[in-house]
Every structure is written in structure tokens, then in C-alpha cells.
VOKE-445801 format. One record per residue (C-alpha): residue number from 1; chain; x, y, z. Coordinates in steps of 0.1 Angstrom, whole numbers, padded with zeros to 4 digits, always signed. Each point is the difference from the previous one (the first is absolute). Last residue first. Layout:
! residues N
<gudo resi="NUM" chain="A" c1="X" c2="Y" c3="Z"/>
...
***
This chain:
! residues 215
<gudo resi="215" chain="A" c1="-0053" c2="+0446" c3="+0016"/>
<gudo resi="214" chain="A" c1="-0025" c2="-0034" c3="-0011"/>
<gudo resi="213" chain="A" c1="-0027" c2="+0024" c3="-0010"/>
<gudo resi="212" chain="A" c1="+0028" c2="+0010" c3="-0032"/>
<gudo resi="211" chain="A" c1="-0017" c2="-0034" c3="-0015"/>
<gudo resi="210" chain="A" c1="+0027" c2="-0003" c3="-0033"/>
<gudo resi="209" chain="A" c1="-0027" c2="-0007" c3="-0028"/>
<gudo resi="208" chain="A" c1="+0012" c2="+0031" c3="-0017"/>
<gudo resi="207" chain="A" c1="+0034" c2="-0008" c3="-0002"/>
<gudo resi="206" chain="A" c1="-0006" c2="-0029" c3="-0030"/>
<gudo resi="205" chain="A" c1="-0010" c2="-0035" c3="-0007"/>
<gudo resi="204" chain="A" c1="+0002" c2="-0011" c3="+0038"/>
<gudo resi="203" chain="A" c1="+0006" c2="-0035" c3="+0010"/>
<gudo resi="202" chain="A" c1="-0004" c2="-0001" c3="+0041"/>
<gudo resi="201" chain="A" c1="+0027" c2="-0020" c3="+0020"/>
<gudo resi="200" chain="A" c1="+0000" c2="-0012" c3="+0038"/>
<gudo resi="199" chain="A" c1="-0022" c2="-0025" c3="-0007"/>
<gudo resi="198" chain="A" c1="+0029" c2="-0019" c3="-0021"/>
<gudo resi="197" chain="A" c1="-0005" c2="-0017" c3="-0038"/>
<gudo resi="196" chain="A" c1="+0021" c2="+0014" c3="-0022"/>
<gudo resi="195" chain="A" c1="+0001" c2="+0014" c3="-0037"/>
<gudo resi="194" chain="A" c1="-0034" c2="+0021" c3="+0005"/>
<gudo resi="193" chain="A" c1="-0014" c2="+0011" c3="-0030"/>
<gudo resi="192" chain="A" c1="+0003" c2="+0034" c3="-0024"/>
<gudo resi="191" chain="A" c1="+0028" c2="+0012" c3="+0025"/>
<gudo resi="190" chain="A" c1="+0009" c2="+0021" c3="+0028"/>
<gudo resi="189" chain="A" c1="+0000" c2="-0026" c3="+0026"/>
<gudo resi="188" chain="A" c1="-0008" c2="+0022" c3="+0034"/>
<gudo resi="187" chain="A" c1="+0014" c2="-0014" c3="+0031"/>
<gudo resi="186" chain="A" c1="-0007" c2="+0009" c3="+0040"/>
<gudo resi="185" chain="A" c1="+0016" c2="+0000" c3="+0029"/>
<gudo resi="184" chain="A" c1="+0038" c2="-0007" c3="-0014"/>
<gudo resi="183" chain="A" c1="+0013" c2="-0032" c3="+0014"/>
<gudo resi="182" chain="A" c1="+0038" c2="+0007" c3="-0014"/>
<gudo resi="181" chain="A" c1="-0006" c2="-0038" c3="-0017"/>
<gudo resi="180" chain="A" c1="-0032" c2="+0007" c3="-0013"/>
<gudo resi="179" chain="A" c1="+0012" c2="+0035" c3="-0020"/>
<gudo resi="178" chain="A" c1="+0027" c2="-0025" c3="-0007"/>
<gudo resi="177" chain="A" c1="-0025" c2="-0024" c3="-0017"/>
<gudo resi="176" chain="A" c1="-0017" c2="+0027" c3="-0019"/>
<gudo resi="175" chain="A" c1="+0031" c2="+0015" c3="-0014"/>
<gudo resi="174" chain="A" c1="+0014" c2="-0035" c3="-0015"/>
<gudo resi="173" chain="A" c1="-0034" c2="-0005" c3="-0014"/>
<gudo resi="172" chain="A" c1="-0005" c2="+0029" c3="-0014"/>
<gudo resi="171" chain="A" c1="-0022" c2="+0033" c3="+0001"/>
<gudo resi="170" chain="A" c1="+0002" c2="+0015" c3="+0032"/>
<gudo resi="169" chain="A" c1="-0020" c2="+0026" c3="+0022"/>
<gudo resi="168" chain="A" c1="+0012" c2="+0000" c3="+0041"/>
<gudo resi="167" chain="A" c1="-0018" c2="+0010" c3="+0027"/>
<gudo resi="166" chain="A" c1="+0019" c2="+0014" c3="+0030"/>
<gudo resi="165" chain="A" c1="-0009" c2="-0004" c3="+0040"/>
<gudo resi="164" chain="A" c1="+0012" c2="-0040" c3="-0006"/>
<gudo resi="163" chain="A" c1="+0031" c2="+0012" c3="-0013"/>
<gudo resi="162" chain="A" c1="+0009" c2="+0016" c3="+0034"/>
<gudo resi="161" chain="A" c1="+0001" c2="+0040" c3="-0008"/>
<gudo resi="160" chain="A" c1="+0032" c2="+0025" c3="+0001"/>
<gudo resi="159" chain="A" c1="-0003" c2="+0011" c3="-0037"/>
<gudo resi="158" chain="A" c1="+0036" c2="-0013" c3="-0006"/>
<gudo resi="157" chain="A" c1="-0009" c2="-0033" c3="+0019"/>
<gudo resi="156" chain="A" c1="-0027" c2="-0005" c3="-0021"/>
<gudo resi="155" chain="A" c1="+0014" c2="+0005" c3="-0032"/>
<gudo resi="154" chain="A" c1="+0033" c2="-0025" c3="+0016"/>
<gudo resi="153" chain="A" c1="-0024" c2="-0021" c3="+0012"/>
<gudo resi="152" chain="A" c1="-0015" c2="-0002" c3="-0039"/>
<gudo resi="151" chain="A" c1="+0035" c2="-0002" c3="-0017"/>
<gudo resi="150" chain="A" c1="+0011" c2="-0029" c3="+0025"/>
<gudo resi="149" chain="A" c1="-0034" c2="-0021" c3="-0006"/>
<gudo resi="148" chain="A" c1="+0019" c2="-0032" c3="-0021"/>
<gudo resi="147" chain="A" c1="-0022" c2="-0006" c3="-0028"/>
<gudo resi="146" chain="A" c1="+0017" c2="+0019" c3="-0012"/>
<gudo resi="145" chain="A" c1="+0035" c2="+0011" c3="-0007"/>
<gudo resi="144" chain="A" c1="+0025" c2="-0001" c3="+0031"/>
<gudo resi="143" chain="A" c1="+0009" c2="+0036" c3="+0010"/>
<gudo resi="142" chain="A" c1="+0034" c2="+0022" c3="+0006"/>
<gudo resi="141" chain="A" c1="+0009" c2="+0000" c3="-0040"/>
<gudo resi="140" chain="A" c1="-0017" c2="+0038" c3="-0003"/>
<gudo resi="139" chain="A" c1="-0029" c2="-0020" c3="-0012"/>
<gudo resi="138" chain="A" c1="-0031" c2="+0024" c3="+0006"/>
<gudo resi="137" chain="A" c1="-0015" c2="+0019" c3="+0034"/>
<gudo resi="136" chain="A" c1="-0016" c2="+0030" c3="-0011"/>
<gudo resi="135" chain="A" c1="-0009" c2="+0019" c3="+0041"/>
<gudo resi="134" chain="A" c1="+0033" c2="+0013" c3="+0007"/>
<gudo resi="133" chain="A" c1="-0008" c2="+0022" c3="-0034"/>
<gudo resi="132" chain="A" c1="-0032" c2="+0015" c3="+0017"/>
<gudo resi="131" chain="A" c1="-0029" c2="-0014" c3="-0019"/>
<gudo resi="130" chain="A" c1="-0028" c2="+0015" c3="-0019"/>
<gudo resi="129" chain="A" c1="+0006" c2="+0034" c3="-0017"/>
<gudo resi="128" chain="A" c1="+0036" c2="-0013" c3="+0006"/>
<gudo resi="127" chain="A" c1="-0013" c2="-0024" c3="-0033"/>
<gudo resi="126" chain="A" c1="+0001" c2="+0024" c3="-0028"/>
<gudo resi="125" chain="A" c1="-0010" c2="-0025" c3="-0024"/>
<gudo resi="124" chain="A" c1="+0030" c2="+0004" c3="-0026"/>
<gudo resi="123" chain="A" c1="+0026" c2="+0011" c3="+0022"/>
<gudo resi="122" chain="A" c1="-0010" c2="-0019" c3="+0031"/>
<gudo resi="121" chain="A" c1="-0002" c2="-0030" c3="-0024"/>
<gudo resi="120" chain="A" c1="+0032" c2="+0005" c3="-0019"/>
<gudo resi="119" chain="A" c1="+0018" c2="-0001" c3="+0037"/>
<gudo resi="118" chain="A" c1="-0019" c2="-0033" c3="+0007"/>
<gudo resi="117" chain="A" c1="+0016" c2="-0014" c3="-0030"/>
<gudo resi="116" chain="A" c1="+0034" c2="+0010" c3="+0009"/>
<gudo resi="115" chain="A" c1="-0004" c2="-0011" c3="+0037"/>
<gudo resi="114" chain="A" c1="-0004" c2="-0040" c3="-0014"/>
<gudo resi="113" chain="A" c1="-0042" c2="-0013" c3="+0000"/>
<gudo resi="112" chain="A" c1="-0010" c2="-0030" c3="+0022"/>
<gudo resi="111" chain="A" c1="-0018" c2="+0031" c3="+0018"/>
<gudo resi="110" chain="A" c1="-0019" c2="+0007" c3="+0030"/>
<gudo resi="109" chain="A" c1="-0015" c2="+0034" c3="+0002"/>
<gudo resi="108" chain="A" c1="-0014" c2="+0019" c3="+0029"/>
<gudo resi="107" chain="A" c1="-0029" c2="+0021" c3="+0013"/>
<gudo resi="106" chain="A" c1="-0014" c2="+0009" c3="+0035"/>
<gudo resi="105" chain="A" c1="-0035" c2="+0013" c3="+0002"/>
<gudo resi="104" chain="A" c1="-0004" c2="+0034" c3="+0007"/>
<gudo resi="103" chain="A" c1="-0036" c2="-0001" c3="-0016"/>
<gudo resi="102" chain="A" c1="+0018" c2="+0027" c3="-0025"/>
<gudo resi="101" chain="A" c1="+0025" c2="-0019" c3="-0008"/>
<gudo resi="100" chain="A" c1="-0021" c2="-0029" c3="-0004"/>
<gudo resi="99" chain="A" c1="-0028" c2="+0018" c3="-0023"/>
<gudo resi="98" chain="A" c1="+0026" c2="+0010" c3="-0022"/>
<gudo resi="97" chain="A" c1="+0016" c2="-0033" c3="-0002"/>
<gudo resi="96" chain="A" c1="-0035" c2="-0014" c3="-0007"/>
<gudo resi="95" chain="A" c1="-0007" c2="+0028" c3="-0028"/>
<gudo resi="94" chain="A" c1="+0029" c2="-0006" c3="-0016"/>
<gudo resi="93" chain="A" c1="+0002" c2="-0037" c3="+0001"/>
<gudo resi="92" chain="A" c1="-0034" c2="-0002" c3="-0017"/>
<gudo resi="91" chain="A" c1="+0010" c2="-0019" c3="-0029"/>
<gudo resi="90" chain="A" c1="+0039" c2="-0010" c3="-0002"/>
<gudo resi="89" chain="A" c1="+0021" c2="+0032" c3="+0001"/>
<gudo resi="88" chain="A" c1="+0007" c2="+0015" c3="-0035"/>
<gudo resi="87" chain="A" c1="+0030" c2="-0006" c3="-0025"/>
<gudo resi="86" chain="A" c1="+0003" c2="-0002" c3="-0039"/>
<gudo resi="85" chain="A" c1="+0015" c2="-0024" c3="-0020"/>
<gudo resi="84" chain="A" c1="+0027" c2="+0013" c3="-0015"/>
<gudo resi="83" chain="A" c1="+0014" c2="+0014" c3="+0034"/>
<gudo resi="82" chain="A" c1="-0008" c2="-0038" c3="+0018"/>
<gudo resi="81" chain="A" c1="+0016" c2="-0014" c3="-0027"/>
<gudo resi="80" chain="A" c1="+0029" c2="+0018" c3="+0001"/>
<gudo resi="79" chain="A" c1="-0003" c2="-0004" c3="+0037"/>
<gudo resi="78" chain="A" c1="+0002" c2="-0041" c3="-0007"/>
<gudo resi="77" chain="A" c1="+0032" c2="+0001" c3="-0022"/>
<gudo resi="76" chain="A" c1="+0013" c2="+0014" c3="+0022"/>
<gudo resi="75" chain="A" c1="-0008" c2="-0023" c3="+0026"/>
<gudo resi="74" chain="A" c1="+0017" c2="-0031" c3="-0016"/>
<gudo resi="73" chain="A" c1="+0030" c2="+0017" c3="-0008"/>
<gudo resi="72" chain="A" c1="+0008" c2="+0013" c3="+0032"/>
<gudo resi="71" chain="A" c1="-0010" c2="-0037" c3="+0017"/>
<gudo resi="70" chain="A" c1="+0024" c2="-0015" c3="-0030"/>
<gudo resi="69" chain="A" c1="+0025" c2="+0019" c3="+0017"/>
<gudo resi="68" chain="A" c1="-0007" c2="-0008" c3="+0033"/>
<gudo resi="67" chain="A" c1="-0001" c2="-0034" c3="-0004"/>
<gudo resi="66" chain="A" c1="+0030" c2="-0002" c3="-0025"/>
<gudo resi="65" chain="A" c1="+0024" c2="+0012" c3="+0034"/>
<gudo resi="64" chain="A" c1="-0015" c2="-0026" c3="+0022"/>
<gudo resi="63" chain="A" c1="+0007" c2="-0024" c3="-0025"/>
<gudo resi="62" chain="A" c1="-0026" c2="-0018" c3="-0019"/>
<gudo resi="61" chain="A" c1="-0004" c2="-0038" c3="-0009"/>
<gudo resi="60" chain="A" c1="-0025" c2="-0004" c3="+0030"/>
<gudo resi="59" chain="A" c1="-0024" c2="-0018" c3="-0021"/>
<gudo resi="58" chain="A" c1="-0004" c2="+0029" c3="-0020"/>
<gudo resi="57" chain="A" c1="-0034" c2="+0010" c3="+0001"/>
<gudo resi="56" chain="A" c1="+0005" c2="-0008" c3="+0038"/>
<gudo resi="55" chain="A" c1="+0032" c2="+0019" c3="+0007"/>
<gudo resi="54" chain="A" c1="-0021" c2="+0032" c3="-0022"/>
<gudo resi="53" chain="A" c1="-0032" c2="-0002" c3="+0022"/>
<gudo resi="52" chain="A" c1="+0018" c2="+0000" c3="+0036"/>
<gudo resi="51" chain="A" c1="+0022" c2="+0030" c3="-0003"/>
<gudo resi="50" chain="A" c1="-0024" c2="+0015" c3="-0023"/>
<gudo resi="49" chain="A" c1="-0025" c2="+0000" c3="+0028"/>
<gudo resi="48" chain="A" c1="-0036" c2="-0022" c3="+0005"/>
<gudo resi="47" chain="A" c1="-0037" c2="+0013" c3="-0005"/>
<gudo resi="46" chain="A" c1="-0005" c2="-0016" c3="-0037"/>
<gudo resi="45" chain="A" c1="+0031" c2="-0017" c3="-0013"/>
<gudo resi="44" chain="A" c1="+0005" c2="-0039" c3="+0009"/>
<gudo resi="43" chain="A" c1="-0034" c2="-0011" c3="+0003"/>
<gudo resi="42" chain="A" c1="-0020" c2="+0029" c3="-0023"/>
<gudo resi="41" chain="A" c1="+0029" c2="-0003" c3="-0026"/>
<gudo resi="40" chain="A" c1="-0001" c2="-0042" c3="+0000"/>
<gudo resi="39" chain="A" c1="-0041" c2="+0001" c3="-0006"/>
<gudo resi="38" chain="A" c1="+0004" c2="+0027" c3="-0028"/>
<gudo resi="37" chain="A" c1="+0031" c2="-0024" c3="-0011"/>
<gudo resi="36" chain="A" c1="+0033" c2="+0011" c3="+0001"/>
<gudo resi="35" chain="A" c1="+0032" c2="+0003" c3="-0022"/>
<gudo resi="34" chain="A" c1="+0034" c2="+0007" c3="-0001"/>
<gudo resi="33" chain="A" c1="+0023" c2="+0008" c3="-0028"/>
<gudo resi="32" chain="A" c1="+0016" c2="+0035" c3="+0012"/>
<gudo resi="31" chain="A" c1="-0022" c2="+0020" c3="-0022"/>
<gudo resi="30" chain="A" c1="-0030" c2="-0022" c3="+0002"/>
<gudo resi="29" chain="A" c1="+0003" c2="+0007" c3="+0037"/>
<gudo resi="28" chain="A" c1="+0003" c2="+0039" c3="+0003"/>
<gudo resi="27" chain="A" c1="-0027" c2="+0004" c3="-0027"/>
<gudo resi="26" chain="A" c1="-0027" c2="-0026" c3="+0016"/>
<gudo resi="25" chain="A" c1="+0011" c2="+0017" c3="+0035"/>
<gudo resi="24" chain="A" c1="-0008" c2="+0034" c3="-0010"/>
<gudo resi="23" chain="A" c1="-0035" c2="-0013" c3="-0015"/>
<gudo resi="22" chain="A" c1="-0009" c2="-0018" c3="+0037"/>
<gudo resi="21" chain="A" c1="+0012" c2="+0035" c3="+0012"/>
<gudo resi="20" chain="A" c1="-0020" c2="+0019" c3="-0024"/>
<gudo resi="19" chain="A" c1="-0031" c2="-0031" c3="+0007"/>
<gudo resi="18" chain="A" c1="+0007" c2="+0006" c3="+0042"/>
<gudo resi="17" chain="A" c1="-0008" c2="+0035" c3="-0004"/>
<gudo resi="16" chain="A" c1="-0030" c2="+0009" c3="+0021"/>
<gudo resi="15" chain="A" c1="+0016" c2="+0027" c3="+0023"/>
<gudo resi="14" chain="A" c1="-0016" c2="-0001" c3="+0031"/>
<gudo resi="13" chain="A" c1="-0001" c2="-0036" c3="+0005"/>
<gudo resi="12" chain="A" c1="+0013" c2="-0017" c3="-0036"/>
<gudo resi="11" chain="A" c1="+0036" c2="+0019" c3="+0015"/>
<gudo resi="10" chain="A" c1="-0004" c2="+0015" c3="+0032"/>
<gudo resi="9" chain="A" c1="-0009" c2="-0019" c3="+0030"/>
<gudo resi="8" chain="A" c1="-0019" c2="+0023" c3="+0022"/>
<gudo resi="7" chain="A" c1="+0001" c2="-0001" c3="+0034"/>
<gudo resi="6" chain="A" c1="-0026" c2="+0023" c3="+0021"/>
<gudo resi="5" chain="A" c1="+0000" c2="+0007" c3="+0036"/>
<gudo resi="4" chain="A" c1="-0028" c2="+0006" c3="+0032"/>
<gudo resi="3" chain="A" c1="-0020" c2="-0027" c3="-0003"/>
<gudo resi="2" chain="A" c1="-0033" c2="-0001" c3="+0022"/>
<gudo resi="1" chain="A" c1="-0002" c2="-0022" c3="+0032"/>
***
């Protein structure tokens, strides 16, 4: 049975950013006094929420109130970053969005990142070329961080397909296990090696590899 949607994760998927975030975080900690090893930022940082990150680089000193706040901070600092650095869609993205729309293949986003990022996204990337707004699902504070598979059967359920008519492209761990857990047809890593062992995932270094034979 061929697929019939697409979910993206976003950031280190479509948007390979996960060192500006890695260097946002670095700032925003040694700020405030904390501090994480490479192995500790990819466990406790890479593919979850702020609301979950921040209690645990804290050791649930924060209030609710500092959480967000620090969760402001935090992320401006990263789209400074971003704007400094420069920003393009990971390699081949383009032309396999393109190739989607136009294939009439159903696309989607499932985010760990809050609205006000995704809002600097569709600015910057012109993302409604793409995906209908409906169809961006991020932390709005309705959805458990992955690994858990809310954000991906929400994508789906927004594009109106079962997860396992959709494939899904990831780049952590956290992502990759709740793209498992939501049973999603098919999984690309989108990576330099594979950082889990399943048969339903294929590691991909970029967009081109994506087999459009399987719409």
C-alpha cells in the first residue's frame, strides 16, 4: 500500500540546527550556573520541550512562572543565533517538498519547538508554500514531549491519514522512538549514522535519498 502523508520533524530534520541550539543552551546555562555534558545535552535536551528540559537541568528547582521565562530567554537567544548565522532548509528539502506538493502528497510538521519559534520559521522559510497552518503541530502546552507519539498523531490526524499511511523523517532519539510509538509506516533517520536499531527505520544523510516510488 503506498504512503500517502509526510511528517517532518523540524529542528536537526528540516532545519539542521541542533549545534545553534546546542550553542543557545551553552549561553543560557553558563549564565544561570548550570552545566551539561555533550552526552547529558543530547539525553536531557535534544527532541524534548522547555517545559520538560529546564525542571530537569534544574532538578525541579524552577517555578512554573521561571520556566517560562527562562524558556523566553533561552530561545532568544537561539533566533539571534539563527539570524547571525544564516538560515537555509537542510539539503534537498526544497526540492522534496516541492516534489510532494506537487505529487499531492500530504505534508506536516511535528515539533518539540514553542509557537514563537515556529512563527520565525514560516517567516524566515516561507513555510505555507508547504503546509497549511492546521498542519505545524509544536508545543502549544496540549502535548507530552517525545518520545511519547502525541505530536506525530496529532500531524497525522491534522492531515486526515492513520500514521502508518505517513512516513516520518527524524533526527533524535527522543523523535525516533515516538515516530515508533504513533506506529508511523515508515521512518527515515536523517543523520550521518543510524542512532537506533528498528526495521522500521532507514538513516538518510539528506532529502534526496527520500524514495518518492513509495507515494
Amino acid at each position: 500500500m503506498p504512503y500517502k502523508g509526510f511528517i517532518f520533524d523540524f529542528n536537526g530534520t528540516l532545519f539542521w540546527d541542533t549545534p545553534l541550539h546546542d550553542k543557545a543552551w551553552g549561553l543560557f546555562l553558563e549564565r544561570h550556573g548550570y552545566s551539561l555534558t555533550h552526552e547529558e545535552m543530547a539525553h536531557v535536551i535534544h527532541g524534548k520541550m522547555n517545559k520538560d528540559i529546564l525542571p530537569a537541568i534544574s532538578q525541579n528547582q524552577l517555578t512554573q512562572e521561571n520556566i517560562a521565562m527562562y524558556a523566553d530567554e533561552k530561545e532568544l537567544i537561539y533566533r539571534e543565533l539563527c539570524l547571525q548565522h544564516g538560515m537555509t532548509l537542510a539539503p534537498g528539502a526544497i526540492n522534496l517538498l516541492n516534489n510532494l506538493v506537487t505529487m499531492g502528497v500530504r505534508c506536516a510538521i511535528a515539533t518539540a519547538s514553542p509557537a514563537v519559534n515556529v512563527h520565525f520559521y514560516i517567516e524566515q522559510f516561507g513555510l505555507h508554500k508547504w503546509f497549511r497552518s492546521n498542519t505545524i503541530i509544536c508545543d502549544n502546552g496540549e502535548y507530552r514531549s517525545k518520545p511519547f507519539p502525541d505530536l506525530f498523531i496529532e500531524a497525522a490526524k491534522q492531515i486526515n491519514l492513520p500514521p502508518d499511511l505517513c512516513i516520518v523523517a527524524e533526527d533524535s532519539l527522543a523523535g525516533l522512538k515516538a515516530a515508533i510509538n504513533a506506529r508511523a509506516g515508515k521512518i527515515y533517520c536523517v543523520g550521518p549514522a543510524s542512532i537506533i536499531t528498528d526495521s522500521s527505520v532507514e538513516t538518510i544523510s539528506h532529502f534526496d535519498q527520500v524514495d518518492l516510488s513509495l507515494f
